[in-house]
N, CA and C atoms as an extended XYZ file, in Angstrom:
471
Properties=species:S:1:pos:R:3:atomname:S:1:resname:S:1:resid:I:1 pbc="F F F"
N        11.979        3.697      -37.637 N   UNK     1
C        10.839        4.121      -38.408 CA  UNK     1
C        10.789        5.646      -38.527 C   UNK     1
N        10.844        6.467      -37.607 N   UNK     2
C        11.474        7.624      -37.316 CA  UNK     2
C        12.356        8.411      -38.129 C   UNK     2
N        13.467        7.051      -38.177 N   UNK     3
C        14.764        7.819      -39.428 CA  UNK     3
C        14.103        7.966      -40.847 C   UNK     3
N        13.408        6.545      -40.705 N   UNK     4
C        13.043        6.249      -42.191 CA  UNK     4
C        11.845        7.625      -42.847 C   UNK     4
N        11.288        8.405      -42.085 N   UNK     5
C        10.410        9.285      -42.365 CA  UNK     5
C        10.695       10.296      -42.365 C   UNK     5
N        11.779       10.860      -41.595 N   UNK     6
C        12.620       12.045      -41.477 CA  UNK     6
C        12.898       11.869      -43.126 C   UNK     6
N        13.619       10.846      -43.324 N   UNK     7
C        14.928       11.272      -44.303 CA  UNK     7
C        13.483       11.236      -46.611 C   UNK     7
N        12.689       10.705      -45.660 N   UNK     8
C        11.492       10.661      -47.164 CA  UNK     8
C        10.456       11.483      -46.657 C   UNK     8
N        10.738       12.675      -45.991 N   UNK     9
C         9.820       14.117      -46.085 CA  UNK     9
C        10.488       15.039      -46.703 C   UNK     9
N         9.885       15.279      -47.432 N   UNK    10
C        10.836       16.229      -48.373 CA  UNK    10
C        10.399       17.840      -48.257 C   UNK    10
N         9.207       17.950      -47.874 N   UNK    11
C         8.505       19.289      -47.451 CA  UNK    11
C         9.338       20.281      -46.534 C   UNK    11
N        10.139       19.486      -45.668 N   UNK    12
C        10.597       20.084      -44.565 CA  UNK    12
C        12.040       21.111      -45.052 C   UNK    12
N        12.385       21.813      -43.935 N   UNK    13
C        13.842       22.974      -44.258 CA  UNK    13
C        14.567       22.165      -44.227 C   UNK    13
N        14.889       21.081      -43.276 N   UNK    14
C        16.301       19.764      -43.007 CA  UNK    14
C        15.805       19.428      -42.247 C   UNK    14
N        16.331       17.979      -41.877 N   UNK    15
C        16.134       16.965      -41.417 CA  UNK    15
C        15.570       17.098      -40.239 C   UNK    15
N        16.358       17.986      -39.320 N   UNK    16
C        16.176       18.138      -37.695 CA  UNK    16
C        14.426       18.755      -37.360 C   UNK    16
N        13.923       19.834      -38.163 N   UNK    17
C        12.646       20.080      -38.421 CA  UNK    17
C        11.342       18.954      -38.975 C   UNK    17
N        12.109       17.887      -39.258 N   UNK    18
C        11.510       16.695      -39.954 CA  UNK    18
C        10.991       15.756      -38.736 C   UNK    18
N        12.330       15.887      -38.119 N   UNK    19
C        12.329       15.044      -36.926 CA  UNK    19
C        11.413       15.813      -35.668 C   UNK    19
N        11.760       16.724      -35.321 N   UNK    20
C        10.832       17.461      -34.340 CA  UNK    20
C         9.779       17.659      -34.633 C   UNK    20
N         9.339       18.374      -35.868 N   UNK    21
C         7.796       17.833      -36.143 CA  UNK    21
C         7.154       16.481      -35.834 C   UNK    21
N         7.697       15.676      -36.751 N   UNK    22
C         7.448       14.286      -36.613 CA  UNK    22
C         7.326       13.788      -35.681 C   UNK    22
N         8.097       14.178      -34.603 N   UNK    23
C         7.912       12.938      -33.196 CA  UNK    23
C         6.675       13.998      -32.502 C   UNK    23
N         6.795       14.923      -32.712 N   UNK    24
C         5.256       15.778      -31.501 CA  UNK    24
C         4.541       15.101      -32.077 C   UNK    24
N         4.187       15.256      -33.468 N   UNK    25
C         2.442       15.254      -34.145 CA  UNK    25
C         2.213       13.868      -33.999 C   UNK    25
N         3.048       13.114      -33.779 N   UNK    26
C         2.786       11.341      -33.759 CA  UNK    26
C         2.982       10.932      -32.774 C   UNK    26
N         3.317       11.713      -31.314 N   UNK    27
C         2.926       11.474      -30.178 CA  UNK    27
C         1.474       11.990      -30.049 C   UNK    27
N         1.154       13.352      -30.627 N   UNK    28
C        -0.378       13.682      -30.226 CA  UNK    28
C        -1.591       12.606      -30.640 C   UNK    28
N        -0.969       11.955      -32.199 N   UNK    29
C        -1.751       11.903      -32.710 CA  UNK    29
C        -1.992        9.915      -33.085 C   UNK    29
N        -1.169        8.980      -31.803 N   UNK    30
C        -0.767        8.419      -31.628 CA  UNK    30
C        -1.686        7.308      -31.073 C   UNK    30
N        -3.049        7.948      -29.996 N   UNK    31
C        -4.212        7.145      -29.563 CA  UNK    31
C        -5.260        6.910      -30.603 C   UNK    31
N        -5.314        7.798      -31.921 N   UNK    32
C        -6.000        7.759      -32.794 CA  UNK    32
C        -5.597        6.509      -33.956 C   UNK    32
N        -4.023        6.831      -34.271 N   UNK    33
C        -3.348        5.598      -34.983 CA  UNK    33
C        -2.577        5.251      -34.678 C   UNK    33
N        -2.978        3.726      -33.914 N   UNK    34
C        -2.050        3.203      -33.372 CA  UNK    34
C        -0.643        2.624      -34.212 C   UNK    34
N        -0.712        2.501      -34.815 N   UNK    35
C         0.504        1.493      -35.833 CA  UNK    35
C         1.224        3.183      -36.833 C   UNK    35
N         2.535        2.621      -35.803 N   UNK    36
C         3.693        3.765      -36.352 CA  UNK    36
C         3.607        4.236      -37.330 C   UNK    36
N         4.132        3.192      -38.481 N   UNK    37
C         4.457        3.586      -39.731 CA  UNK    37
C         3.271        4.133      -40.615 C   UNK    37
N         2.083        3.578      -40.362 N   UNK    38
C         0.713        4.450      -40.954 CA  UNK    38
C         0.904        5.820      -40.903 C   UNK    38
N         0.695        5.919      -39.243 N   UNK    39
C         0.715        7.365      -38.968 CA  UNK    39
C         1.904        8.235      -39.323 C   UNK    39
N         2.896        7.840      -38.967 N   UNK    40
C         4.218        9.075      -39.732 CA  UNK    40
C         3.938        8.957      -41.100 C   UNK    40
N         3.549        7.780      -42.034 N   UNK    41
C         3.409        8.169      -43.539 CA  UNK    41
C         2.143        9.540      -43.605 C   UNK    41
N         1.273        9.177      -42.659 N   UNK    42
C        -0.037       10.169      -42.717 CA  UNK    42
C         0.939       11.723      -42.324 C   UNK    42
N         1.552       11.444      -41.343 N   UNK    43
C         1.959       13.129      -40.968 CA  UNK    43
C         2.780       13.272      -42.208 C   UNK    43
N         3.467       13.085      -42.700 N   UNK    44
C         4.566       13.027      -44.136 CA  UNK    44
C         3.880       13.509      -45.124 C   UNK    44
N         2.661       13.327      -45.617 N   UNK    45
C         2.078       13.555      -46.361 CA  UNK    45
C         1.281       14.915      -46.031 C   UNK    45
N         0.536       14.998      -44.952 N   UNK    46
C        -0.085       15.943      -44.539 CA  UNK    46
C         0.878       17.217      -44.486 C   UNK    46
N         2.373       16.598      -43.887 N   UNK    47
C         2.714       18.363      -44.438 CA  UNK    47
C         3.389       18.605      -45.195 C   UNK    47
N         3.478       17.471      -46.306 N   UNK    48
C         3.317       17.804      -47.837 CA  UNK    48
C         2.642       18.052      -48.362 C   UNK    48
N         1.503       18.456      -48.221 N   UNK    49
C         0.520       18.957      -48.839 CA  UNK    49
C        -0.183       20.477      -48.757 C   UNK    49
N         0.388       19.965      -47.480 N   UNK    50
C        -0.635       21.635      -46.853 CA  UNK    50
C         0.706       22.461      -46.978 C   UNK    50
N         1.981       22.172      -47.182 N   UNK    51
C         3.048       23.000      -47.474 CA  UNK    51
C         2.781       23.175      -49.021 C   UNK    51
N         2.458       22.692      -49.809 N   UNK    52
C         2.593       22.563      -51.275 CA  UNK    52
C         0.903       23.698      -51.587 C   UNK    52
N         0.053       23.705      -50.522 N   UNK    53
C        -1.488       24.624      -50.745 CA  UNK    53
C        -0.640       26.284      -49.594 C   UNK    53
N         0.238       26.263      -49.460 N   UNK    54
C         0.510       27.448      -48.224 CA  UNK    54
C        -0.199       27.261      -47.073 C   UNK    54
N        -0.614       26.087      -46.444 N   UNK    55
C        -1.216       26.032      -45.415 CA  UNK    55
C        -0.425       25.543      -43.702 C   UNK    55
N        -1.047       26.023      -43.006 N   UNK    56
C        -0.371       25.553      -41.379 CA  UNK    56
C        -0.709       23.929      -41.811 C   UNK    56
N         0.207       22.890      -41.583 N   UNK    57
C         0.168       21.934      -41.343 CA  UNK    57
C        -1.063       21.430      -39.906 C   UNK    57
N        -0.650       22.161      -39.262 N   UNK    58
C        -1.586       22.208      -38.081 CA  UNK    58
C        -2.840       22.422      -37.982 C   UNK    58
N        -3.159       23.189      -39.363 N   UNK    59
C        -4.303       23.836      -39.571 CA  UNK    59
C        -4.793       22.655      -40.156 C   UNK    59
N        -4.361       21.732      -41.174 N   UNK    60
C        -5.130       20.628      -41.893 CA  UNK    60
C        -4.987       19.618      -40.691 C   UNK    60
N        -4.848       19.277      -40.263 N   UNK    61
C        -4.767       18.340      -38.755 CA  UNK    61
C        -5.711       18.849      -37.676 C   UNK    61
N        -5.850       19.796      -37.458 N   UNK    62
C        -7.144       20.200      -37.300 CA  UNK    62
C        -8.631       19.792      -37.679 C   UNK    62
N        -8.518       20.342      -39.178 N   UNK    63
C        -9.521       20.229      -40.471 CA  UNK    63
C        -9.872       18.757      -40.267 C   UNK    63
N        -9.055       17.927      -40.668 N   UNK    64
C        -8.887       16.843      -40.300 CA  UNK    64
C        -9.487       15.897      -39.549 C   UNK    64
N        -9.248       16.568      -37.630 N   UNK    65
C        -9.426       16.081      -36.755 CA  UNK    65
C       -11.269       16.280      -36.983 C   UNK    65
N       -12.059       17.839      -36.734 N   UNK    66
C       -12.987       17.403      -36.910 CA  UNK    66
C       -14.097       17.038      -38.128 C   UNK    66
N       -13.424       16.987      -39.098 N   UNK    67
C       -14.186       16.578      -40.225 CA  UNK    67
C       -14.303       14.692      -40.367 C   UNK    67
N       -13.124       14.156      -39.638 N   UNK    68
C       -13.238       12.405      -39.545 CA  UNK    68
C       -12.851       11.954      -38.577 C   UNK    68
N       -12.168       12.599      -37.728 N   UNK    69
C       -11.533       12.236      -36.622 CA  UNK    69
C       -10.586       10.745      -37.047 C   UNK    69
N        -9.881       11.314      -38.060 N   UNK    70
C        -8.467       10.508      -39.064 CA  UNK    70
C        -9.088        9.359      -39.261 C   UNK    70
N       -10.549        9.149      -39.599 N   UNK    71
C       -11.128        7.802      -40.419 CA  UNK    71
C       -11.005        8.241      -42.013 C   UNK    71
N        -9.907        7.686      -42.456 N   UNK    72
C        -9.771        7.732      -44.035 CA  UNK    72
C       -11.000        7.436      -44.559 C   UNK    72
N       -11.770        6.192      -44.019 N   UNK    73
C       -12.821        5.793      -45.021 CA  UNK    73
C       -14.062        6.850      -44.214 C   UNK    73
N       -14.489        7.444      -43.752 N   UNK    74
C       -15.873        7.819      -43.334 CA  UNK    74
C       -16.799        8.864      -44.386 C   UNK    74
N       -17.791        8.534      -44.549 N   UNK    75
C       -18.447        9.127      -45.125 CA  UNK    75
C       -19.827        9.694      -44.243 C   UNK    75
N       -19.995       11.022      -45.086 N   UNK    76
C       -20.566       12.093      -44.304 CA  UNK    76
C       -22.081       11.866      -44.526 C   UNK    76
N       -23.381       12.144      -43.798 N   UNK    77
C       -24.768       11.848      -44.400 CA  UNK    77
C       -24.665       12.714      -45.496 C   UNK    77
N       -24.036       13.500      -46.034 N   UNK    78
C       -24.256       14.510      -47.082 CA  UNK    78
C       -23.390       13.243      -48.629 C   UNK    78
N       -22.676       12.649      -48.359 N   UNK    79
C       -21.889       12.116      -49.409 CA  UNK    79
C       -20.420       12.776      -49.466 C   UNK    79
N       -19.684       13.230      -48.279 N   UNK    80
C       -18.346       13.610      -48.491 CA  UNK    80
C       -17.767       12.611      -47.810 C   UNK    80
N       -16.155       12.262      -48.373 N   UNK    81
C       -15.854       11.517      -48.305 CA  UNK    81
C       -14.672       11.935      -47.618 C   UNK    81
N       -13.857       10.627      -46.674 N   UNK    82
C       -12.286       10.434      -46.575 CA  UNK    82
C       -11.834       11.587      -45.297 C   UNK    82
N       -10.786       11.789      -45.142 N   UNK    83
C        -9.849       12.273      -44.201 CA  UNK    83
C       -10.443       13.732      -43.975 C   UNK    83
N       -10.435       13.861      -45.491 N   UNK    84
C       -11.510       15.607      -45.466 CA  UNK    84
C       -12.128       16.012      -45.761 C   UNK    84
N       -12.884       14.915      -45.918 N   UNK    85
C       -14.335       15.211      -46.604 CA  UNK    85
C       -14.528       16.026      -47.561 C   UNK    85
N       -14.312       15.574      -48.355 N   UNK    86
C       -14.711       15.642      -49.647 CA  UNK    86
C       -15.858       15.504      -50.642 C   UNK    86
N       -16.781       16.246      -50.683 N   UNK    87
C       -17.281       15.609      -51.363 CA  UNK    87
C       -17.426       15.462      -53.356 C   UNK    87
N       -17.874       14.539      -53.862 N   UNK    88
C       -17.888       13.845      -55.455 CA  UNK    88
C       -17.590       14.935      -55.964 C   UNK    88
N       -18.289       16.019      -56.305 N   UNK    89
C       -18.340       16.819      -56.975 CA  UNK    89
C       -17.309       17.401      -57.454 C   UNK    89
N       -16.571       17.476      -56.348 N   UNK    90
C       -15.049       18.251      -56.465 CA  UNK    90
C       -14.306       17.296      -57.631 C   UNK    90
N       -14.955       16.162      -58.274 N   UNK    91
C       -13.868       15.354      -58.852 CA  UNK    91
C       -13.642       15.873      -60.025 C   UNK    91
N       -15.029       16.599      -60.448 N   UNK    92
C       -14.952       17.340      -61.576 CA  UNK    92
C       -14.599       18.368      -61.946 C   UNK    92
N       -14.605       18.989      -61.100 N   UNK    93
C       -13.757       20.214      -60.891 CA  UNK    93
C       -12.403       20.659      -60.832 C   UNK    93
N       -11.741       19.339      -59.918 N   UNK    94
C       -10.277       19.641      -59.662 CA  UNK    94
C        -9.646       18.382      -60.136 C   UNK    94
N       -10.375       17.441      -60.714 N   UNK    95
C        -9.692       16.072      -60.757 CA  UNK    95
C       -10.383       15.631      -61.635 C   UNK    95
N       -10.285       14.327      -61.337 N   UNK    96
C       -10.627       13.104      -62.781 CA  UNK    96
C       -11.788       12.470      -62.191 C   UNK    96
N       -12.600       12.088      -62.373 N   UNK    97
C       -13.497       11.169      -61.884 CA  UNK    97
C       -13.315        9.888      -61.670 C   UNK    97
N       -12.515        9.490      -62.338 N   UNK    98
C       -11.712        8.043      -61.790 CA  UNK    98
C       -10.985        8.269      -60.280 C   UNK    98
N       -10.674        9.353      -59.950 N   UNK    99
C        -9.842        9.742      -58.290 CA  UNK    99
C       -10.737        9.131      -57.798 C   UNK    99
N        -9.833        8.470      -56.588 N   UNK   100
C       -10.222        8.046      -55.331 CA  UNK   100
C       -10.396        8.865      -53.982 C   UNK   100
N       -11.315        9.494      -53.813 N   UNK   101
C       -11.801        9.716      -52.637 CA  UNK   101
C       -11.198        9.462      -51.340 C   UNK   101
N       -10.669        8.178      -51.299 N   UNK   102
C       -10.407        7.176      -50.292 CA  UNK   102
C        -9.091        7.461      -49.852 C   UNK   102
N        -8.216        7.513      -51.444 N   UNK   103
C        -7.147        7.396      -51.059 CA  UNK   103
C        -6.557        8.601      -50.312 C   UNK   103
N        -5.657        8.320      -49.306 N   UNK   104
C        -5.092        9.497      -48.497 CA  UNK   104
C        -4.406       10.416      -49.132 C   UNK   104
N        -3.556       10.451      -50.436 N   UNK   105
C        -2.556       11.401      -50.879 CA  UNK   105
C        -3.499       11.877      -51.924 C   UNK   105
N        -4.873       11.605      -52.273 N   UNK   106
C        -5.527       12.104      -53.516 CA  UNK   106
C        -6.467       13.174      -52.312 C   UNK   106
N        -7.198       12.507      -51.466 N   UNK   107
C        -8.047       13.251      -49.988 CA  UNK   107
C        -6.795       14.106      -49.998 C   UNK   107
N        -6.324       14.119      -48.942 N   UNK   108
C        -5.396       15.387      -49.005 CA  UNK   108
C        -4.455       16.479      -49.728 C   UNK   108
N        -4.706       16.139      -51.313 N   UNK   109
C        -4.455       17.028      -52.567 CA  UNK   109
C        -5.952       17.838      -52.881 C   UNK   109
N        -6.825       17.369      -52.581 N   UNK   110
C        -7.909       18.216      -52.916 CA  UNK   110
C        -8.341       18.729      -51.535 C   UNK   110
N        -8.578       18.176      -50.593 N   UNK   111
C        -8.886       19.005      -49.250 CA  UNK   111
C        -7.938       20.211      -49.291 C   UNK   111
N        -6.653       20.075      -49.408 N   UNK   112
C        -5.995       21.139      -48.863 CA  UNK   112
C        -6.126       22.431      -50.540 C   UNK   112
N        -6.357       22.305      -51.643 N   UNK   113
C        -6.490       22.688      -52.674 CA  UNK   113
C        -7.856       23.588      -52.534 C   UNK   113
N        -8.734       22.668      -51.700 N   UNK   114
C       -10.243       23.517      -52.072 CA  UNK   114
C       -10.434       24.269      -50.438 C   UNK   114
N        -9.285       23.987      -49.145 N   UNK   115
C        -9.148       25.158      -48.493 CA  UNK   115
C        -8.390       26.041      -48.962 C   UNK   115
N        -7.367       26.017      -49.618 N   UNK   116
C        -5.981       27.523      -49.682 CA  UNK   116
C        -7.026       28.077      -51.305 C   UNK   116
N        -7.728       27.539      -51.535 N   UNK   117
C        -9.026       28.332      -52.480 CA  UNK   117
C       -10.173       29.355      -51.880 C   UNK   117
N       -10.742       28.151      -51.047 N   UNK   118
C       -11.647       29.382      -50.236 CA  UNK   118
C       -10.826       30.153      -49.398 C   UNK   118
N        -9.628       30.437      -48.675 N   UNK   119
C        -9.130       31.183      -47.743 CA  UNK   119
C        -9.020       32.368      -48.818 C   UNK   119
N        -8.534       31.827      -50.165 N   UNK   120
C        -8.202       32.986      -51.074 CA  UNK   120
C        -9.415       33.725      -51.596 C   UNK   120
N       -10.559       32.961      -51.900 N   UNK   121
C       -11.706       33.845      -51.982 CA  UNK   121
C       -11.842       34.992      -50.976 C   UNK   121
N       -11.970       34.145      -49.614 N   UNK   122
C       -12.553       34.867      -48.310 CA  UNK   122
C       -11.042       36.403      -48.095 C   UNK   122
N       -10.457       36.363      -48.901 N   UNK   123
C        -8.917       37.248      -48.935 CA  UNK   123
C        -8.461       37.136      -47.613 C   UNK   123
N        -7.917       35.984      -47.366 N   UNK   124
C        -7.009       35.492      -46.307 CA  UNK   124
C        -7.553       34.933      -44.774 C   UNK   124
N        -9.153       35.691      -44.812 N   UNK   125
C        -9.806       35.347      -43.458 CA  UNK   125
C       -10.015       33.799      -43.713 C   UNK   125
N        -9.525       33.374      -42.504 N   UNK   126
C        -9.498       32.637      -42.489 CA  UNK   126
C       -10.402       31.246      -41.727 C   UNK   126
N       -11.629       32.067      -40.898 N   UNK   127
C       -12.693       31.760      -40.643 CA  UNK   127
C       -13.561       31.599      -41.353 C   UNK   127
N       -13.942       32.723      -42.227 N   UNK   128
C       -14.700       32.502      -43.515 CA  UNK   128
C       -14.052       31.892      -44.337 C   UNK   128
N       -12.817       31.279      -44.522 N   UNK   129
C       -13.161       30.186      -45.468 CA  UNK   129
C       -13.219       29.152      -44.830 C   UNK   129
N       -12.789       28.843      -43.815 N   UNK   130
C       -12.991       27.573      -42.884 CA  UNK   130
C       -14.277       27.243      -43.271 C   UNK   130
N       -15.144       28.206      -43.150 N   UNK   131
C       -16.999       28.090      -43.144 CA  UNK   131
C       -17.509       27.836      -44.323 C   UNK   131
N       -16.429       28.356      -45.470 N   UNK   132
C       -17.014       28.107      -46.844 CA  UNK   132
C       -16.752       26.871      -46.933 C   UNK   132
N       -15.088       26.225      -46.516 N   UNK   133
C       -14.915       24.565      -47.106 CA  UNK   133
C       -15.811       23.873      -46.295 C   UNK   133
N       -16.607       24.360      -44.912 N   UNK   134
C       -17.613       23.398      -44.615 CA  UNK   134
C       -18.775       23.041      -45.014 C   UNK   134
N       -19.405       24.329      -46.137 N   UNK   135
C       -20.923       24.668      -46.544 CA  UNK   135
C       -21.499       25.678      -45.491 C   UNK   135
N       -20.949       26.448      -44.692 N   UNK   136
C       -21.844       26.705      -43.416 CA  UNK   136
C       -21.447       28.449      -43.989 C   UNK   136
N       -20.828       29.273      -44.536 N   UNK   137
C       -20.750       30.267      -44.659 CA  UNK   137
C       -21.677       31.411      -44.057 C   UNK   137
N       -20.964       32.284      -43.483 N   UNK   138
C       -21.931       32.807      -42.463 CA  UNK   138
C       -22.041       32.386      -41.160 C   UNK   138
N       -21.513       31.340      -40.653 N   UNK   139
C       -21.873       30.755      -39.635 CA  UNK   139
C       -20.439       30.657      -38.916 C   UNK   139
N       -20.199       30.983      -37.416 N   UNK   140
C       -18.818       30.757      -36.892 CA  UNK   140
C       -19.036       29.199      -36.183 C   UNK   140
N       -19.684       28.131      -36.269 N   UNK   141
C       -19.716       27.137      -35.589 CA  UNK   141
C       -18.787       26.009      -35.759 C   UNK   141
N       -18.870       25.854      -36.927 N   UNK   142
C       -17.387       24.805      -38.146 CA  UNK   142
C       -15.994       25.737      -37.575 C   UNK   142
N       -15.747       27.096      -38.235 N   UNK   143
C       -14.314       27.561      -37.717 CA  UNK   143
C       -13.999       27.590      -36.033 C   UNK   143
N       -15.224       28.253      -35.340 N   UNK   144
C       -14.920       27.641      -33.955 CA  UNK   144
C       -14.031       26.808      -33.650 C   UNK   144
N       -14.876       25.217      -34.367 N   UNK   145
C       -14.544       24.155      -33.783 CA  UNK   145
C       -13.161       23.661      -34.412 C   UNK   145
N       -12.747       24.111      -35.223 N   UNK   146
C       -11.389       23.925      -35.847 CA  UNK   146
C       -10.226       24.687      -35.080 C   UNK   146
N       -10.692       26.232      -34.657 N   UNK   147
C        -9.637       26.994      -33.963 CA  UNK   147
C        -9.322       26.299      -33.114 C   UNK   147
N       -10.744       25.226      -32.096 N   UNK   148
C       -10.546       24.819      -30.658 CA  UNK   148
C        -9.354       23.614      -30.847 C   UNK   148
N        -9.874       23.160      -31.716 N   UNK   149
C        -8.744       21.441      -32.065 CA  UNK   149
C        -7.210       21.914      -32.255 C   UNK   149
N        -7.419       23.477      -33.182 N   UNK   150
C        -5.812       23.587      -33.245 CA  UNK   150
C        -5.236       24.124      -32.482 C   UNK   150
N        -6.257       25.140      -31.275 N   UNK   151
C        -5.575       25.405      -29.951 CA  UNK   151
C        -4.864       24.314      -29.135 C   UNK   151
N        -5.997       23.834      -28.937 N   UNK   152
C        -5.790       22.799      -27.856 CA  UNK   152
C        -4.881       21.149      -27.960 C   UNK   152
N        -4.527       20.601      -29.460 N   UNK   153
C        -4.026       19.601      -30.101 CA  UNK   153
C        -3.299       19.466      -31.219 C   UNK   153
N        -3.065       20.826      -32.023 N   UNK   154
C        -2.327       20.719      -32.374 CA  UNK   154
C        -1.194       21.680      -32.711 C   UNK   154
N        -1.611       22.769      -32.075 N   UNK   155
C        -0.566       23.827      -32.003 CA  UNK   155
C         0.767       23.354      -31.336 C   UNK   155
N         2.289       23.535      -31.695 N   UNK   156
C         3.093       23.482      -31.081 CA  UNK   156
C         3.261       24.333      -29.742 C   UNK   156
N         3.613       23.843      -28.582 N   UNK   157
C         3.773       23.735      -27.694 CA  UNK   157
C         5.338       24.455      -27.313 C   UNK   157
């Protein structure tokens, strides 16, 4: 399952970077989703995406972690949706209104799109935009809690 994900990530420099990524982030991230092949398609994608927005992979795994704690379907009391919360609005903006919310490769084309946006507003700080993609601007409590997740879970080691 392993090979099979190495060799259909295409984000990566070669293979061997495919593979070493791959086996950390799906050991870390492994009590959360249990069933292999979910989760390496989820890491596969995730750092296809956040490679395709200029972002730390680590950094949306983070984002990630505390915005759903990797419940694709959860929705927020505010109405945001999915892996990264998202919310509707954005459909009009960056997408179609027919997009799915739900789905993981559409959630993670606009999550990572409407962070490497605000980081670019905030000109590269990257706290303030953390705070902007949360609504909290002004506030260090959201980026806090993102630095802590990517200290502590998902920074390479």
């Amino acid at each position: 399952m392993v090979r099979e994900a190495v060799f259909s990530a295409d984000s990566f420099g070669d293979h061997y970077d495919a593979q070493v990524w791959l086996v950390d982030m799906s050991l870390r991230l492994k009590r959360r989703i249990p069933d292999d092949r979910e989760r390496l398609d989820l890491l596969r994608q995730i750092h296809y995406e956040a490679t395709r927005a200029r972002l730390a992979p680590e950094l949306v795994l983070a984002v990630i972690d505390v915005e759903s704690n990797f419940d694709r379907f959860a929705i927020s009391h505010a109405g945001a949706r999915g892996l990264m919360q998202i919310m509707p609005f954005w459909l009009d903006e960056i997408g179609r209104p027919s997009d799915n919310l739900f789905h993981v490769s559409t959630n993670l084309r606009f999550g990572c799109t409407i962070l490497r946006l605000y980081i670019d507003r905030e000109r590269g700080d990257l706290a303030k935009g953390l705070a902007r993609y949360n609504g909290s601007v002004g506030r260090r409590i959201y980026p806090d809690k993102v630095f802590k997740k990517l200290r502590s879970r998902w920074y390479q080691r």
